[in-house]
GUSEMAR-963338 format. One record per residue (C-alpha): y, z, x. Coordinates in steps of 0.001 Angstrom, whole numbers, plus 500000, padded with zeros to 6 digits. Each point is the difference from the previous one (the first is absolute). Layout:
# residues N
YZX
...
This chain:
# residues 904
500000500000500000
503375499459500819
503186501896501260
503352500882498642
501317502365502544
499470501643503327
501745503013499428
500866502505502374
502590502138498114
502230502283501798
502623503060497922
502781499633502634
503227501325500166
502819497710498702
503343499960501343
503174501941498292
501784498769497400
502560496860502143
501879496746499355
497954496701501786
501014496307500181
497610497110500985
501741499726503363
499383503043501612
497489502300498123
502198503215500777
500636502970497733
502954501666498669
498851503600500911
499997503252497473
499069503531500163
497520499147497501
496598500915500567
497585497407501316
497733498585497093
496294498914500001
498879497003499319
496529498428499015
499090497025502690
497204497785498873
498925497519503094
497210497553498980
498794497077501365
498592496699499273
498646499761496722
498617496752497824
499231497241502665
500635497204497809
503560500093501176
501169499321503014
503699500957499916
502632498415502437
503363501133499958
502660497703498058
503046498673502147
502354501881498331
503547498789500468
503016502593500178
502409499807496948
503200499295500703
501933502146497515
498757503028501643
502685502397501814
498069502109502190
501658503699500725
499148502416501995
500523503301498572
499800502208502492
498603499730503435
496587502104501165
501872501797502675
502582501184498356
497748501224496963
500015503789500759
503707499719500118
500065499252496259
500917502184497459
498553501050496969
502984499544498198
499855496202500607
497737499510496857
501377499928496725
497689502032498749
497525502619501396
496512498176500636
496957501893498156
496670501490500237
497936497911502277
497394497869498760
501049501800496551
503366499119498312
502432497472501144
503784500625499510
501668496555498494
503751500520500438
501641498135497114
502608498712499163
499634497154502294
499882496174500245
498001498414502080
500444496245500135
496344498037500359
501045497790502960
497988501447503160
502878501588501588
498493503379500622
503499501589500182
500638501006496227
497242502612500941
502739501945502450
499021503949499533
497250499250497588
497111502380501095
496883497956501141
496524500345500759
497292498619502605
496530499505500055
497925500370501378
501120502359502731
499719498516503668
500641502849502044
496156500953499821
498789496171500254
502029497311500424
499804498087497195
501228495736500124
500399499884496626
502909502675497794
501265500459497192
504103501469499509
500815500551495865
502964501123498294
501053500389496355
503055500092498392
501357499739496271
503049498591498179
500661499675495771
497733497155500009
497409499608502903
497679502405501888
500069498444503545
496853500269502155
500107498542503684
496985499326502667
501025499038503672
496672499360501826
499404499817503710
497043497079500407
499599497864502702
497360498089498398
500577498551496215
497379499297498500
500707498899496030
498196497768497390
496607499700501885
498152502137496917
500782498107496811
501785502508497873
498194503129501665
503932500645502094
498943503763500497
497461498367501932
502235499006502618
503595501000501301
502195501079497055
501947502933498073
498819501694496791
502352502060497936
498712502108497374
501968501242496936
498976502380497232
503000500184497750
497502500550496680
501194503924499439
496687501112501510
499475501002503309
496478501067499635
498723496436498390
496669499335502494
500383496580498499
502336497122499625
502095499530496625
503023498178498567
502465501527502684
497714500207503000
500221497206502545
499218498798503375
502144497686501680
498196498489503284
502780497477501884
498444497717502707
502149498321502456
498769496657498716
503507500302498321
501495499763502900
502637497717499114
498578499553496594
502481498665496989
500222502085497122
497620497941498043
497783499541502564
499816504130500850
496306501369500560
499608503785498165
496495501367499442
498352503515499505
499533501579496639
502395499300496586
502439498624502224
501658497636497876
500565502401497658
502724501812502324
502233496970499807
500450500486503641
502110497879502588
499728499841504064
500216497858503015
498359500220502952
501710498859503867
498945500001503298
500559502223502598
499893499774504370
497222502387498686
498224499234497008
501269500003496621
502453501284497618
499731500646496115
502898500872497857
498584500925495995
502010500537497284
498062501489496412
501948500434497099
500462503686498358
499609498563496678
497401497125499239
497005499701496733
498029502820501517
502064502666501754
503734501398499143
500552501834503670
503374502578499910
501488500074503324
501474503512499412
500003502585502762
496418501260499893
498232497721498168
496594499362501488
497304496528499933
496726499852501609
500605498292503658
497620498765502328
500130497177502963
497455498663502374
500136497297502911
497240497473500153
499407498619503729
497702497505500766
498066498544503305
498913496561500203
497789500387496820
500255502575497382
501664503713500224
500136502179503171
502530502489498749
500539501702497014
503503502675500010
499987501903496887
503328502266499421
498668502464497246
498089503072501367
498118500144497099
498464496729500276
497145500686502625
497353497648498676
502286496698499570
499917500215495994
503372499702498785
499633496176498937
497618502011497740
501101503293499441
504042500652499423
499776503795499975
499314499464503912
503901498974500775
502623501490501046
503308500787498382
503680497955500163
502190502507499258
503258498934498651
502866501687501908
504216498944499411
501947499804503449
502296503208500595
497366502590498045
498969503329502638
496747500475497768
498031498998497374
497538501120497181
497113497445499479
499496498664496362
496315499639500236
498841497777497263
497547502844497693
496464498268499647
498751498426496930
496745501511498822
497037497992500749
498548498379496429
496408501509500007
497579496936499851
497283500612497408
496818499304502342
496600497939498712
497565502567498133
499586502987502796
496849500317498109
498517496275500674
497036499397501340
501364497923502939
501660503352501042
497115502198500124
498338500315502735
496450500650499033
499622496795498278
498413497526501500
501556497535502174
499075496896497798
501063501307496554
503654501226501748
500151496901501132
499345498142496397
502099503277498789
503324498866501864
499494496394500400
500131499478495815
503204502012500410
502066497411502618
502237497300499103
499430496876501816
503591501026501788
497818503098500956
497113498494501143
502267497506502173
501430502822502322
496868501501500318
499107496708501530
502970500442502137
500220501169503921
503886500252501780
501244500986503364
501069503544498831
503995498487502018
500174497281497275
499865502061496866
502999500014497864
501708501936497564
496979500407497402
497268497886500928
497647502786500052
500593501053496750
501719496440498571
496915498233501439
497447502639500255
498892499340502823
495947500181501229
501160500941503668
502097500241502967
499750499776503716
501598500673503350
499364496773502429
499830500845503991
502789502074500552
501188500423496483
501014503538500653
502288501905497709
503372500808501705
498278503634500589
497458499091502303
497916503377499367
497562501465497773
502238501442497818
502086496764499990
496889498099499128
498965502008497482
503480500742498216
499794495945499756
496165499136498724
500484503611497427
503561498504498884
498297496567499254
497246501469498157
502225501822497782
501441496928498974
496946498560499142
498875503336498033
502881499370497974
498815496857498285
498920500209496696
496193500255500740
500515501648503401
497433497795501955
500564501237504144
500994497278502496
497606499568502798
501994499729503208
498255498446502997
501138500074503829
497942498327503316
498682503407501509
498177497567502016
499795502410502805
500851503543498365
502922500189497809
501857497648502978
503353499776497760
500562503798499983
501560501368503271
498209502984500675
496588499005498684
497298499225502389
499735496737501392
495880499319500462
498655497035502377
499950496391498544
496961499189498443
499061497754503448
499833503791501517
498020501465497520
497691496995500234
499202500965503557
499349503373498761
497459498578497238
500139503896498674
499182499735495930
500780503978499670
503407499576501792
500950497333498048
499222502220496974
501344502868501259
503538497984501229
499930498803496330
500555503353498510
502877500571502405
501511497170499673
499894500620495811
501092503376500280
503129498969501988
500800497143496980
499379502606496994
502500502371501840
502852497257499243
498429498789496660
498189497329500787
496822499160498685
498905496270501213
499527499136503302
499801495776501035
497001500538502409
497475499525501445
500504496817501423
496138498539499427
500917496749501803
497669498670502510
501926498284502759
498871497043501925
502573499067501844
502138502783502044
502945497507500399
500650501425495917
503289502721499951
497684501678497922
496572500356502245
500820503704500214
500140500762496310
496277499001500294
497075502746501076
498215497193501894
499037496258500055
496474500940498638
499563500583496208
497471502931500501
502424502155501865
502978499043497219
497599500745497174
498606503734501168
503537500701501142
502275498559497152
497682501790497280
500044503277501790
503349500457500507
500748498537496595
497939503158498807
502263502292501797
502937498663498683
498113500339496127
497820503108500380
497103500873497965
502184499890496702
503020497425499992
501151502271497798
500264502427501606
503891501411500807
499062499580503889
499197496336500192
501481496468499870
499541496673498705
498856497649503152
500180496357500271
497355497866502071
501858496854500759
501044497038500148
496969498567498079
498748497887501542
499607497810503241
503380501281501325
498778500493503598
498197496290499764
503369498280500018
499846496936502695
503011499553502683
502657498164498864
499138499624496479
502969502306498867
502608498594497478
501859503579499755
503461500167502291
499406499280504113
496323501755499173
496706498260501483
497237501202499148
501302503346497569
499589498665496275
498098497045500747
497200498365499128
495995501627499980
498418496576501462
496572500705499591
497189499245497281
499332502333497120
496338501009501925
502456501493502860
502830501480497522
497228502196498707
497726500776503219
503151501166502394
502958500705497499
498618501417496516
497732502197501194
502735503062500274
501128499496496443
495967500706499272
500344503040501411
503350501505499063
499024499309495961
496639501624500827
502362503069501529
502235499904496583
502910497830500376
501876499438496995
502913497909501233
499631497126502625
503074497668501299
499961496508500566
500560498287502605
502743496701501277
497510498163501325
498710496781498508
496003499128499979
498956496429498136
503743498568499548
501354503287497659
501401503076501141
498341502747499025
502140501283497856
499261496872497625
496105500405500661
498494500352496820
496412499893500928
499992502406503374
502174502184498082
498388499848496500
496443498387500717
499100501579503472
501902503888500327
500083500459496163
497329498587498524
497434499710503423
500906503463501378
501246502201496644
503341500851501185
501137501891497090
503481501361501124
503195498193499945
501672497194502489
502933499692501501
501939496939501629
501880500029503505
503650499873500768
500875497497497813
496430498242500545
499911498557496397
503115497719501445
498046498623502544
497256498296497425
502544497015498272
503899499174500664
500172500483496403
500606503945499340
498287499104496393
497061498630501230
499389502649502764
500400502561497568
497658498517497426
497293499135502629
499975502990501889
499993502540496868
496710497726498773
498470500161502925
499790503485499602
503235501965501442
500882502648498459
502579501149501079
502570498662502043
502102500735502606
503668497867499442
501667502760502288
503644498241498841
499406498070497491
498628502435496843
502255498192497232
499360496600501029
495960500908500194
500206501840496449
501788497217498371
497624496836501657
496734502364498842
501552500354496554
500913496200499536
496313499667501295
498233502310497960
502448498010496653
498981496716501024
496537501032500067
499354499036503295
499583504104500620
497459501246497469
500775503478498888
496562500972500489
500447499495503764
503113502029499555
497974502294498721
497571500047502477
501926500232502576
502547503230498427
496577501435499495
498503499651503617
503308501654501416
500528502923496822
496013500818500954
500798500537503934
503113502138499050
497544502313497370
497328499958502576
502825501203502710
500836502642497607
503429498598500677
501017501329495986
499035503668501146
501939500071503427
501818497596500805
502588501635501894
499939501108503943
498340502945501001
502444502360501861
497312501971500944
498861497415502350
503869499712501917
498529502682503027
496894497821500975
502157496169500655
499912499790503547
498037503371500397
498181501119503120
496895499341497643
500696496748499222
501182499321503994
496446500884500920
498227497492498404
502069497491500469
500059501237503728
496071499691499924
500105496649498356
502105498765503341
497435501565502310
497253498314498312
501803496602500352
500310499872503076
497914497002502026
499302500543503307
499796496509501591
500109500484503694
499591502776502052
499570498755503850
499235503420501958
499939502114497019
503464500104500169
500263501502496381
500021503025499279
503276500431501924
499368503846501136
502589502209499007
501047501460502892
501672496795501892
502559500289502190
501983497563498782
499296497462497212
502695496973499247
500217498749496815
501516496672499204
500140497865496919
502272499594496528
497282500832498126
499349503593501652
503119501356498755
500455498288496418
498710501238496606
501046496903497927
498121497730502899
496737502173499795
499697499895496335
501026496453499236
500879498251496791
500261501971496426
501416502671501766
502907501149498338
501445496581499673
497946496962499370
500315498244503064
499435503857501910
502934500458502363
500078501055503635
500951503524500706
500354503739498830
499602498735496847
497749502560498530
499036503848501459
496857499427502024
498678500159503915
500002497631501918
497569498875502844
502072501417502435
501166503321498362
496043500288499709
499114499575503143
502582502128501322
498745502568497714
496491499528500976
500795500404503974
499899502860501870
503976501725500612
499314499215503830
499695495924499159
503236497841500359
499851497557497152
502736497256501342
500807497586497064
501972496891500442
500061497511496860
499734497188502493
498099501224502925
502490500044502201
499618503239502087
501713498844503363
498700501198503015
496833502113499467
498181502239502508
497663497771502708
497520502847500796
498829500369496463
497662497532497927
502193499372497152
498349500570496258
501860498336497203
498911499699496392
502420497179498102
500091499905496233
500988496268498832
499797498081496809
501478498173497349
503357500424498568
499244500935495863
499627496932497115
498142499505496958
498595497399497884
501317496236500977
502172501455502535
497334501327502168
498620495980499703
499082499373503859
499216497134501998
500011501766503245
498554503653499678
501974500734502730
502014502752501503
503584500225499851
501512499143503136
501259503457501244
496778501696499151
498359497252501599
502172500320503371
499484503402499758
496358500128500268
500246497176502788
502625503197502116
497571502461499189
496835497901501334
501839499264503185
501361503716500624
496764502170498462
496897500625502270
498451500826496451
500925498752497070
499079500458495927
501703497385497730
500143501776496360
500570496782497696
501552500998496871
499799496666497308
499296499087496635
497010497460501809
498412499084503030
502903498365502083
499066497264502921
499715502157502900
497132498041501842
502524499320502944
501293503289500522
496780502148499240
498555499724503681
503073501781501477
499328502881497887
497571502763500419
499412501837496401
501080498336496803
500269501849496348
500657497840497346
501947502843497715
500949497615496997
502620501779498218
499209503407500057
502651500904497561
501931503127500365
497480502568501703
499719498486503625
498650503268500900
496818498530499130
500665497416502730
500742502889502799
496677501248498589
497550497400501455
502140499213502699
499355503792501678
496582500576498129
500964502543497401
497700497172498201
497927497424501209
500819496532499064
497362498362497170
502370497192498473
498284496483500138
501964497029499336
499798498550496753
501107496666500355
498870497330503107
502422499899502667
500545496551501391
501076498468503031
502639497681499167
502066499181496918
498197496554500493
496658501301499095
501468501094496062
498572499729497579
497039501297501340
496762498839498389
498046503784499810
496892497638499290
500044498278503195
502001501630502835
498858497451502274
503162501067502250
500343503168502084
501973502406498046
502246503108501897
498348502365498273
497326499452497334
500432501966496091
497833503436500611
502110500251503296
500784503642501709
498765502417502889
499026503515498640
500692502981502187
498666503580499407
């Protein structure tokens, strides 16, 4: 499955209350308190877009002024503002009355208090936001000046939060406690697409914006880019007084985008820490209201309006009662759902596209966070405050059915920072340990239910044949027996004895089927070449190497299966009516529900229509359209009108998913357990994860029985990018989609391990590159480098070469030529083409990605374990031998599948 968001989310300090312009990014200092800020950072997210920044030319009209230079800021005086600044993060003070002409020159904003975000005097951030209010008779004024090097507009259709842009949020409805949006609730998100832009021709989007009758224009800057807004008080839903006191719901955020989709998320409001308020109003802020020459002021705090109490579906129905059984609660509920009903339920979003009241409005079957689709609170509690604020939306409906939401915990609960990162399934082939993989199942659920989360898109039961894939190290091993004892075991320590029961999740064996089968260069998706191609083999092969999993995770109780991109006979297989229907349905009595890709249905016709009629009859259920839920509702309901949808498969398939959520016991807890909170992350959980890297460790070569190192070395020099790096040593889905290099998550590292393995007496001398400098002549020199590949997943990590990156390879060549001994620790997603460098090495460990516990790693390398990992996949000489033929390996392989030295 796919990816929204890296995110690594950091609550950082945000600079005081100051006046900016898009010159020079400098404050106008206050005594005011600092305020903090929520800082979402994400990363590449849907790889169907390949962003490249616009040339964006500079208006003319604009005037820019610089308000007050950096140097001079402490000189500044409070009384420069016209009006004293706030509560951080809490209530803005709008000084009023006061014109502001829409024209780019930032000047009219002289003395108007302003904030930044997000703060850069922790991290230096490329991309900030300065905003400002102000008020006259007519007009609330709103402007953004943003700081970004880097433009990047219009590359995501109408999706502009996406990308670089500006939302402003308004509540002006009476009610500051509405947790959804009404007539007087509205998001206005500005791109700077409009740079330049006519009137007529003016870009808004968000949420209900063209009810606010709102005007802007948006210039250039040396900078970035510079919005002046003007709303009116009075329009057909809101009647705002701009008397001193009077308070609205307030709330801004900065969009910033890399080359692709999002990297940074600044959200003003400290009480939005999971990123909801395009959902969720009573998360803003406040705009406080307050006239120019006033010394203090009593806020006029709109009272709430009570709640109307929603008169639920029969409490007493049978649907609701636990002790019924599954089939009749299922007939029970499904007589009671409108087709509109039944629709949602069909219905799986990225949990950053939902808007206003598509949860309730569309009732929706599901949500999900891609790769990195963090909330802005990148913790337990943020998690959980998210997923539980969701589900009580849901609840809400009329007949109360629970969403399901589903994340990639592909390697523990990798989107969570704190949770434990386990190896890669290529390590935990090499372990080829059934009970671990059970036993790193339960962990791994544990850590989900503790933020609310109940379905989990693994394991990955693909079967890869070619390592060149970006995938190869989602995949246990290139033989089918290992993937099918290993997929099904850990698949029943995700679901437990009772999938009911309020300690297990939902898994998902995937991508059915052939995924790791895909031939070189048969790829249609993006610059992919082998990732979502197409299974070239004949249907005797399909179901002797790649079916043979899904036989054994159905067998183990899976009730919900994804399918995969890949094509097999000249269809996609999400269009494959008889492997879906005839062969895993029908053949094997699959009896839960199934779910699409990332937009797979898209992939099976040009013609949305046609996709979405041929993939629902071939037997998806339900489907994930992470932007696109209106647009997917309203195609299935023309379908299911024209009668080229029957409703009994609409049936059918509402059926298959309302039976997995009854036998989840999703309707009797389906909230997050806080009871779990202490164990993410725990020293339990560390351990096994720490075993599971010792026992995938593969000993390759070992001239002199250099490893074990002893403990007590003098001196032992480490060298390497990979030794000191958490985000290189656990890869892809880690945190972000893509993974990211660095301290991206808490962990140990290879080299904090093996310095806490040593003895205090041992100098441990690190040096990223190996470049020590002169080193002692009357000592044989022991050196232990720790190299590997740089983190990527799916098409990205699409290889031709299986190579090194140059610095790790140059470093391995310095360490060769200095060390007298030498152990290369290889840390990869695959075997990489080391055939020419091997010989100048002494001891090689293939670690994989060992995740976050590289204590395990220190482990075998000093014998606190012996090493028992065997290499799951054939390790060839040359690129030039791929696709190997396992048949006939007529040509002399590196290492053959089975390989790795045991020590005691």
């Amino acid at each position: 499955m796919k990816k929204n968001y890296l995110m690594f989310v950091v609550l950082l300090l945000l600079v005081g209350l100051a006046a900016c312009d898009g010159d020079s990014n400098v404050e106008t200092a206050t005594s005011e308190p600092t305020a903090e800020a929520v800082v979402v950072s994400t990363a590449t997210s849907a790889p169907e877009v390949t962003a490249v920044a616009p040339d964006v030319p500079v208006a003319t009209e604009i005037v820019a002024t610089e308000i007050v230079a950096e140097e001079t800021m402490e000189e500044t005086a409070v009384s420069s503002l016209l009006v004293p600044a706030g509560t951080p993060n809490e209530v803005y003070n709008a000084p009023f009355p006061l014109t502001i002409t829409l024209d780019g020159d930032l000047s009219d904003w002289a003395g108007v208090p302003t904030v930044t975000i997000p703060d850069n005097s922790v991290v230096q951030w490329e991309t900030m936001l300065t905003f400002a209010a102000a008020a006259d008779d007519e007009y609330l004024y709103m402007m953004a000046d943003v700081i970004d090097p880097h433009i990047i507009s219009g590359q995501h259709g109408t999706n502009y939060w996406n990308e670089d842009s500006v939302e402003f949020y308004i509540n002006a409805a009476g009610d500051l406690q509405l947790s959804n949006y009404v007539d007087g609730v509205a998001q206005i998100t500005i791109p700077p697409l409009n740079i330049g832009a006519a009137p007529e021709d003016f870009i808004f989007s968000g949420i209900q914006v063209e009810t606010t009758g709102a005007e802007a224009i948006v210039v250039a800057t040396d900078q970035g880019y510079a919005i002046e807004l003007a709303v009116p008080l009075q329009n057909t839903v809101w009647d705002i007084a701009n008397t001193h006191g009077n308070v609205i719901g307030f709330q801004v955020h900065l969009n910033g985008s890399s080359e692709a989709d999002r990297t940074l998320k600044a959200i003003w409001s400290a009480a939005d820490v999971g990123d909801n308020s395009y959902n969720n109003p009573s998360l803003f802020g406040q705009l406080l209201f307050y006239e120019i020459g006033q010394d203090d002021v009593v806020a006029n705090i709109p009272e709430p309006t009570p709640m109307p109490t929603q008169v639920p579906e029969d409490l007493n129905a049978p649907y609701r009662q636990p002790d019924v059984p599954v089939d009749e609660r299922v007939a029970d509920l499904l007589a009671r759902m409108t087709l509109a009903e039944k629709l949602g339920q069909m219905t799986l979003i990225e949990k950053n596209s939902v808007k206003s009241n598509d949860i309730t409005g569309n009732f929706l079957g599901g949500l999900l966070s891609g790769g990195g689709g963090s909330p802005a609170d990148n913790t337990t509690e943020g998690w959980a405050a998210m997923v539980d604020g969701f589900q009580d939306a849901a609840l809400q409906t009329r007949l109360g059915i629970p969403l399901i939401y589903g994340v990639d915990a592909v390697h523990g609960h990798s989107n969570l920072q704190g949770a434990v990162i386990f190896p890669h399934n290529i390590g935990l082939g090499a372990a080829n340990n059934p009970d671990l993989m059970r036993e790193i199942g339960a962990v791994t659920a544990r850590e989900m239910i503790a933020t609310g989360i109940y379905w989990n898109y693994a394991p990955g039961v693909m079967v890869p044949q070619d390592i060149r894939w970006g995938r190869t190290y989602e995949g246990y091993s290139e033989n089918t027996d290992i993937v099918s004892g290993l997929a099904s075991a850990y698949l029943e320590g995700l679901q437990g004895d009772d999938l009911a029961a309020p300690d297990t999740v939902l898994g998902t064996p995937k991508h059915f089927v052939g995924d790791g089968g895909t031939v070189w260069g048969s790829s249609t998706t993006n610059d992919y070449m082998i990732d979502q191609g197409v299974t070239e083999v004949d249907e005797e092969t399909l179901r002797a190497v790649h079916l043979p999993p899904y036989v054994a995770v159905i067998e183990a109780g899976a009730q919900n299966i994804m399918i995969s991109y890949s094509s097999w006979g000249g269809m996609k297989m999400h269009g494959q009516d008889y492997l879906i229907n005839d062969v895993l349905i029908d053949e094997l009595g699959f009896d839960g529900f199934i779910v699409s890709d990332w937009a797979g249905i898209d992939q099976v016709d040009p013609d949305f229509y046609t996709a979405v009629v041929k993939s629902i009859n071939a037997g998806v259920d339900m489907n994930m359209v992470p932007y696109n839920a209106n647009l997917f509702i309203e195609t299935l309901a023309a379908a299911v009108e024209a009668g080229d949808v029957s409703m009994e498969r609409i049936d059918e398939a509402v059926g298959n998913i309302l039976k997995v959520k009854f036998e989840m016991g999703l309707f009797e807890h389906p909230y997050s357990n806080p009871n779990l909170v202490p164990m993410v992350g725990s020293e339990e959980h560390r351990a096994v994860a720490r075993e599971a890297v010792a026992q995938s460790q593969v000993l390759l070569k070992n001239e002199g029985d250099l490893l074990p190192f002893p403990k007590d070395l003098p001196t032992l020099y480490v060298a390497g990018a990979a030794a000191d790096d958490i985000g290189i040593q656990s890869g892809g889905w880690t945190i972000e989609w893509q993974g990211k290099k660095g301290d991206i998550t808490p962990g140990t590292t290879i080299l904090e391990a093996v310095q806490n393995t040593v003895v205090p007496e041992t100098a441990v001398i690190y040096d990223k590159f190996g470049q020590f400098g002169e080193v002692p002549f009357n000592e044989e020199l022991v050196c232990l480098a720790v190299v590997g590949e740089e983190p990527y997943a799916e098409g990205l990590g699409d290889s031709a070469m299986l190579t090194l990156p140059v610095n790790e390879l140059r470093t391995v060549k310095r360490m060769a030529e200095m060390c007298d001994q030498l152990a290369v620790v290889l840390v990869s997603g695959r075997p990489l083409m080391i055939a020419d460098q091997i010989e100048n090495w002494d001891a090689l460990v293939a670690a994989w990605l060992p995740g976050t516990e590289g204590q395990g790693v220190a482990d075998v390398l000093f014998g606190d374990k012996p090493f028992t990992g065997k290499t799951a996949y054939t390790w060839p000489m040359s690129v030039e031998q791929l696709p190997l033929d396992f048949d006939n390996l007529s040509e002399e392989v590196l290492f053959p599948f089975g390989a790795g030295i045991t020590t005691p």
